[in-house]
C-alpha positions as CSV (number, residue, x, y, z in Angstrom):
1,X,0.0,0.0,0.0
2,X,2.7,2.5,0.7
3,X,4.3,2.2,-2.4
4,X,1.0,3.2,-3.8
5,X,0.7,6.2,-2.0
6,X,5.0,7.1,-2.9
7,X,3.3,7.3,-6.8
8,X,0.2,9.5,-5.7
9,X,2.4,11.7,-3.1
10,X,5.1,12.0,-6.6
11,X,2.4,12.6,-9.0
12,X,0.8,15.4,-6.7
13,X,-2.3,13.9,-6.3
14,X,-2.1,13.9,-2.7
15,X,-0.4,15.4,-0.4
16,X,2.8,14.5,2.1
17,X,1.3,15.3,5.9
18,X,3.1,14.7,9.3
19,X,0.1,12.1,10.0
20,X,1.1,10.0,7.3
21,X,4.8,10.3,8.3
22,X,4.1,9.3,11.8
23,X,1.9,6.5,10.2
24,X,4.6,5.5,8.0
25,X,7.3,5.2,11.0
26,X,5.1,3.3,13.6
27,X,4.6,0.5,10.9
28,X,8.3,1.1,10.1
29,X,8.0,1.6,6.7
30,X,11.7,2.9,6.4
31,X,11.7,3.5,3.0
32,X,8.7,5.4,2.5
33,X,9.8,8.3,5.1
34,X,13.2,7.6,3.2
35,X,11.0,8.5,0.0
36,X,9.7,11.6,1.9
37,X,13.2,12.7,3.3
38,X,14.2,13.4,-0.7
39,X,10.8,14.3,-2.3
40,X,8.7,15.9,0.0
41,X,8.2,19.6,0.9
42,X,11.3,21.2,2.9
43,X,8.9,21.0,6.3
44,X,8.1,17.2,6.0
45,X,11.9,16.4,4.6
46,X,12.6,17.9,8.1
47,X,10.0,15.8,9.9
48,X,11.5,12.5,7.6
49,X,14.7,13.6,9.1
50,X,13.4,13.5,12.6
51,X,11.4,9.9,12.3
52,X,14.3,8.3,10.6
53,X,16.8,9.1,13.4
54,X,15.3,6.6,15.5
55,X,16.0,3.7,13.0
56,X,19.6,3.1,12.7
57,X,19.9,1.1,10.1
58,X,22.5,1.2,7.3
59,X,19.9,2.5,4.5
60,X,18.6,4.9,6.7
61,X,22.1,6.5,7.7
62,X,23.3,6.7,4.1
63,X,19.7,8.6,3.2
64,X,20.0,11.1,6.4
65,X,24.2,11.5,5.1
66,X,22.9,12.3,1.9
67,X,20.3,15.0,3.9
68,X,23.0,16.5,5.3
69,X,23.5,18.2,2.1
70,X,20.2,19.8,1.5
71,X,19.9,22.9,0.2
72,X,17.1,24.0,3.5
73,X,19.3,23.9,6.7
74,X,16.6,23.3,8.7
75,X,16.5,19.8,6.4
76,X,20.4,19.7,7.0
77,X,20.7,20.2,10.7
78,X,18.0,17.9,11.7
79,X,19.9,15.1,9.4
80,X,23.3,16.3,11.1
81,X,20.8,16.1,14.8
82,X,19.9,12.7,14.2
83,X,23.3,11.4,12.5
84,X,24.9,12.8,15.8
85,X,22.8,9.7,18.4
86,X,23.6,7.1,15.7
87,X,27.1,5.2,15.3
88,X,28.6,6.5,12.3
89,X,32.1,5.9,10.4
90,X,35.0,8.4,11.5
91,X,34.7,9.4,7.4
92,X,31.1,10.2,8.4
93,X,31.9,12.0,11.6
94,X,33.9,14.3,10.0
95,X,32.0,15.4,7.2
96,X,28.6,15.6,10.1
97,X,31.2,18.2,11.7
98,X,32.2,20.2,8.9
99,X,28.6,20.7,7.8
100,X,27.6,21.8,10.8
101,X,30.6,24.2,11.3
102,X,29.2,25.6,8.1
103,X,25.8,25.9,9.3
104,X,27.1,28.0,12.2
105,X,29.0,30.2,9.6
106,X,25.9,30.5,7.3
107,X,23.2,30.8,9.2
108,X,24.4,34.5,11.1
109,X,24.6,36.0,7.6
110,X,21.4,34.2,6.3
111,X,19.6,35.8,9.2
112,X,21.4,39.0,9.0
113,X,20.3,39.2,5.2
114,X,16.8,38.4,5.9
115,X,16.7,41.1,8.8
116,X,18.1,43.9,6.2
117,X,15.5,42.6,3.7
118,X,12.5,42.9,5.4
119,X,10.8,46.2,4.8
120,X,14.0,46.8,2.4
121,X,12.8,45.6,-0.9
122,X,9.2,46.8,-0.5
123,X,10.8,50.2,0.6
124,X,13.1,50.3,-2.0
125,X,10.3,49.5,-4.3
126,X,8.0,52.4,-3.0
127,X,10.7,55.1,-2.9
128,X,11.2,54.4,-6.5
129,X,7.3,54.3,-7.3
130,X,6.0,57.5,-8.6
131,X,2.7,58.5,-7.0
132,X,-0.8,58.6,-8.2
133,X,-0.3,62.7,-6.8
134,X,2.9,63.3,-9.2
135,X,1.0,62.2,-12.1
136,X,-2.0,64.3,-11.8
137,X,0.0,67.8,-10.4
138,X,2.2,67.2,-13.2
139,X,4.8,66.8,-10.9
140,X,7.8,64.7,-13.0
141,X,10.1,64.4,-9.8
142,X,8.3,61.0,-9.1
143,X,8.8,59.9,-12.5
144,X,12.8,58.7,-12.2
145,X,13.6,62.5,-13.3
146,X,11.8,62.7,-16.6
């Protein structure tokens, strides 16, 4: 039945839920919520993340590795949080670390960017607007200098 509902949730005809997830773990269908962990929206990928780190299993470590390298870090750090309880190779350990060491570097400047963004574009955007006003006074100072 799950593989069933893999080829609905990939064709879009239904969506990927946390309920189904949860579903999906306590009948330890592994590689369903592996499914999930590469396919599904960044929010349930993060959820996948979190279920699978309570089965180590050699499958599921390779998929929550492969995680690590998302492009959402809150997919990423929740792989890296899960890898972290499991026994891993030294080859592994190292590259958990280095990701998360560049999580830590990222994730200032992402949040940084973000803060300087909000209200910035939309402000840039309405300084540079002319207004309905400068139109009808004939006022061309709103109209980039023309």
């Amino acid at each position: 039945m799950h593989a069933i509902t893999r080829l609905l949730v990939h064709a879009g005809l239904i969506e990927m839920n946390e309920k189904k997830l949860k579903r999906w773990a306590k009948k330890r269908k592994i590689s369903s919520i592996i499914y999930a962990l590469k396919h599904a929206h960044y929010t349930h990928r993060t959820y996948a993340a979190t279920l699978l780190g309570k089965f180590e299993q050699p499958k599921v470590i390779q998929a929550l590795v492969d995680a690590i390298d998302d492009t959402m870090s809150y997919v990423s750090l929740e792989a890296i949080a899960a890898l972290e309880k499991m026994d891993v190779s030294a080859t592994q350990q190292a590259y958990i670390a280095e990701k998360k060491r560049y999580w830590e570097a990222v994730l200032p400047q992402v949040t940084a960017m973000r803060a300087n963004i909000q209200g910035g574009i939309a402000g840039f955007y309405k300084s540079n607007i002319p207004s309905p006003d400068s139109f009808i006074n004939n006022d061309n100072s709103g109209c980039y200098g023309v």
